[in-house]
N, C-alpha and C positions, 0 to 999 in steps of 0.2 A: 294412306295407312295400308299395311301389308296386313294380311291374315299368317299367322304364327306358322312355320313350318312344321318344328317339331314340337314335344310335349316341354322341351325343357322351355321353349321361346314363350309356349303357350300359359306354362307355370310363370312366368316373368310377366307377362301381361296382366297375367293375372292379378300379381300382388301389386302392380302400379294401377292397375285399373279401381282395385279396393282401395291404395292409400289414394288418389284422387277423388274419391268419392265419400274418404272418411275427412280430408279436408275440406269439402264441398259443405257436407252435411254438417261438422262443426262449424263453419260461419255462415250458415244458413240457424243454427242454433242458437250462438252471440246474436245474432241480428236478433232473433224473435226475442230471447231474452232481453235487449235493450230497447229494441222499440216497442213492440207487441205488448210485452208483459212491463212495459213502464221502469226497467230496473237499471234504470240510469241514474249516476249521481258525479258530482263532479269530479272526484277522484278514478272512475272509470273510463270520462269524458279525456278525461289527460291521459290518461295512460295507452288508450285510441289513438288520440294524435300525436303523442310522443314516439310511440312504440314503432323501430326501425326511422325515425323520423334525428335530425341531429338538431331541430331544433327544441331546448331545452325548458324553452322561454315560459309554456302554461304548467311546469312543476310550480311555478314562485307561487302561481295562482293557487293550487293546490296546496301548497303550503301557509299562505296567509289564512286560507279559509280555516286549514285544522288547527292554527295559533286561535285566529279567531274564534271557533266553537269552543278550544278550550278555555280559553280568557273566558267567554261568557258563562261556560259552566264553573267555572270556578266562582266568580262572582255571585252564583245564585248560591253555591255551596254556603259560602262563606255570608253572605245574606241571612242565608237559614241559621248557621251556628251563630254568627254574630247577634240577631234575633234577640232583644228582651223581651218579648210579647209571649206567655205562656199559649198553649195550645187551648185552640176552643172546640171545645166539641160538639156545639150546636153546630159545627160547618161539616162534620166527620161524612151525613150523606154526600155533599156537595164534592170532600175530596174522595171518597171511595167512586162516585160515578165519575167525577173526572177523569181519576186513574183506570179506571177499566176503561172509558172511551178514548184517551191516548191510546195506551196497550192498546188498544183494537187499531189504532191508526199506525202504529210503530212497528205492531208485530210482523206486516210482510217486510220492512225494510230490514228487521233482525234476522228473517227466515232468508232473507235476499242473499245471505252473503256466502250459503253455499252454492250457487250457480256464479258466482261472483270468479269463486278460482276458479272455471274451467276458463275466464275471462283472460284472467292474468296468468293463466299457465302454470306459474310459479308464485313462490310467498317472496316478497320484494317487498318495498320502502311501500310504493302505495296502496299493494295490500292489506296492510298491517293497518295502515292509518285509516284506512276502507273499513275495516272490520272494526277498529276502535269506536270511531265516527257513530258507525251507524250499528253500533251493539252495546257497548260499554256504557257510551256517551250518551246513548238513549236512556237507557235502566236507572243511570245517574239525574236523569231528568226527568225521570218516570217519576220515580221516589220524591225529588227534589219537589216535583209540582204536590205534590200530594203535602208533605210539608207547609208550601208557603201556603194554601190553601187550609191547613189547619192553625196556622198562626196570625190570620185575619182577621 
């Protein structure tokens, strides 16, 4: 490694020495947000080993999974609407404490998903279905539990 001759050499080091270190520091940042801080989930997982990789093969996986949570949320939807059982309201503490100790288990996976895109770069197939997953599909199942628990 040469030391810079002039100011213009010395400006160019410069800014390669900061983009290598702003590289450095964001996948030192990814790391700690996936393993450190536990904000892994399986459509991030894929999109890890997809990402520049040609093989295409753990999307299907990712793909079965988000049919799968929505089959099953569907079926609890449609559970609750189909439902003859009026609501009892002797259960009403039982599902107002349920629903607040979910929510308390859901809510970092909900807040998860803005360090999520600095993951994915970009908004893509798996973001979408990322943010679905673990925001929508939760809130859907927040409510949903609170329901079947009032209709017991």
């Amino acid at each position: 490694i040469a030391m810079p001759q002039n100011s213009h050499d010395e400006e160019i080091a410069c800014k390669k020495l900061c983009l290598l270190m702003d590289i450095i520091f964001s996948k030192v940042a990814m790391y700690r947000h996936l393993v450190n801080n536990e904000g892994s989930n399986t459509y991030r997982i894929v999109h890890c080993g997809t990402k520049g990789s040609r093989n295409k093969r753990p999307l299907f996986y990712a793909a079965f999974s988000f049919l799968l949570q929505l089959c099953l949320t569907g079926y609890v939807i449609l559970e609750n609407i189909t439902s003859a059982h009026a609501m009892s309201f002797r259960n009403l503490p039982l599902a107002i404490l349920t629903f607040i100790y979910s929510a308390m288990i859901a809510w970092p996976g909900i807040t998860d998903s803005r360090d999520a895109i600095k993951l994915y770069g970009k908004f893509g197939l798996l973001q979408s279905v990322d943010y679905f997953v673990n925001t929508v599909l939760t809130l859907v199942l927040l409510f949903s539990g609170f329901f079947v628990i009032m209709i017991q």
